[in-house]
N, C-alpha and C positions, 0 to 999 in steps of 0.2 A: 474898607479898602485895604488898610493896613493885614486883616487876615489873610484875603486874597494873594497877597502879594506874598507872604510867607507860604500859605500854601504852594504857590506855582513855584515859589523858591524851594522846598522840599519835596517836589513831585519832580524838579531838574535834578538837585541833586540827586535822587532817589533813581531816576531814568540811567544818571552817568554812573552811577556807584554799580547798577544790572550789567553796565556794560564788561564789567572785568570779571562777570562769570559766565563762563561761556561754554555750551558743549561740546562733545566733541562728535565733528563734524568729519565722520572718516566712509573711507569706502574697500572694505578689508578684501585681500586679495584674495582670491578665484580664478579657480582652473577652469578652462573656459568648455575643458572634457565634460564636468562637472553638472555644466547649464542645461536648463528647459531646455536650450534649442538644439544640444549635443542627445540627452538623454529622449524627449519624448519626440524630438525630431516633427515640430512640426510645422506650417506651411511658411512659404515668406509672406505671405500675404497677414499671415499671424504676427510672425516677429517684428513686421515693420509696425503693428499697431501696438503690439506689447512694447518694444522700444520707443515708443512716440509716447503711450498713454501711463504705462505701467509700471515701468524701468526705477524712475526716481524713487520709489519709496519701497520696492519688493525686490530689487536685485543690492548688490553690492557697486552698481555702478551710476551711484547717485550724483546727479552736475546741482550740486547745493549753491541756490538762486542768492543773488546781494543780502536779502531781508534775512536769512538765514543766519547771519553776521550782525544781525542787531538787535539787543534783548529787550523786548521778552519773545519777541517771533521767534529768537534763537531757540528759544527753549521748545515751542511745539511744533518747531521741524522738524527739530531733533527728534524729537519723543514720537513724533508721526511717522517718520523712518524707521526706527529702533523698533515701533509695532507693526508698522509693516513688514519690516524683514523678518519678523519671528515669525507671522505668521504665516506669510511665503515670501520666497526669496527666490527667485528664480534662477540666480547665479549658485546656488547649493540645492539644486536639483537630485542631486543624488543620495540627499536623506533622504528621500522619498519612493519607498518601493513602487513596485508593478500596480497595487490595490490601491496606492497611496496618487498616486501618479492620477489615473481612475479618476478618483474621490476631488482630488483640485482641482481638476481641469471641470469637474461638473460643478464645483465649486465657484471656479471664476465665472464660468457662463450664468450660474444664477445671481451672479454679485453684478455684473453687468447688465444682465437682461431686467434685474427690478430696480435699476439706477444705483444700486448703494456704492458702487465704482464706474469710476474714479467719484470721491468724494465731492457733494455740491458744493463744498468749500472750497476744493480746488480747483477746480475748474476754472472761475474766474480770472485768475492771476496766470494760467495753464493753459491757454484756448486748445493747444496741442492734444490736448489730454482729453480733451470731448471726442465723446464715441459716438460716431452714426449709425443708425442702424445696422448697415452694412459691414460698420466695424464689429458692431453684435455679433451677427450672420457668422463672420470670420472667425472671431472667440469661442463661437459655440456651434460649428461645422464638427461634425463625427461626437455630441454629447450626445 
């Protein structure tokens, strides 16, 4: 009993001490010239699902949820952001040329059309973020 009780007494301290490392939680500014929906111009019927499903983790215009504020979730929001945005970002559209442009957008139709986005993980906590077929349809109209 006695270990027990140390245990959970160093698993609190251990929970409260995570708490003063924290990442950072930004959302870097962007020319809104710049964006998907400036550059490949495409439908509202797209933006409104890219904005609903997509936005939080591949644009710069991420609304970072309470749990995001408390470690250790703090830390793979973070990092789940930070690799989204690398790998698209829709608010920095304009790295991406004419071939480039192409290439993602048949990119995200196959990332949507075999489930692997939005992430089964996310979803859950995100109902917003669940894609109907119809949201497919939308995503992947003119691939």
């Amino acid at each position: 009993m006695k270990t027990l009780k140390l245990a959970l007494l160093v698993l609190a301290v251990m929970f409260l001490a995570a708490q003063f490392v924290q990442p950072a939680r930004t959302n870097p500014p962007s020319d809104p010239a710049h964006s998907f929906q400036a550059i490949a111009k495409p439908t509202a019927e797209a933006v409104a699902v890219l904005d609903r499903a997509c936005q939080d983790c591949h644009s710069n215009r991420t609304a970072w949820p309470w749990y995001s504020r408390v470690a250790p979730a703090s830390w793979l929001v973070a990092r789940d952001v930070n690799n989204g945005r690398r790998k698209l970002n829709f608010s920095e559209w304009r790295l991406y040329g004419e071939e480039m442009t192409r290439i993602k957008k048949g990119e995200i139709c196959e990332q949507v059309k075999t489930g692997k986005m939005p992430p089964a993980f996310y979803t859950p906590l995100h109902r917003e973020a669940r894609l109907s077929p119809d949201d497919i349809r939308v995503l992947c109209a003119g691939q």
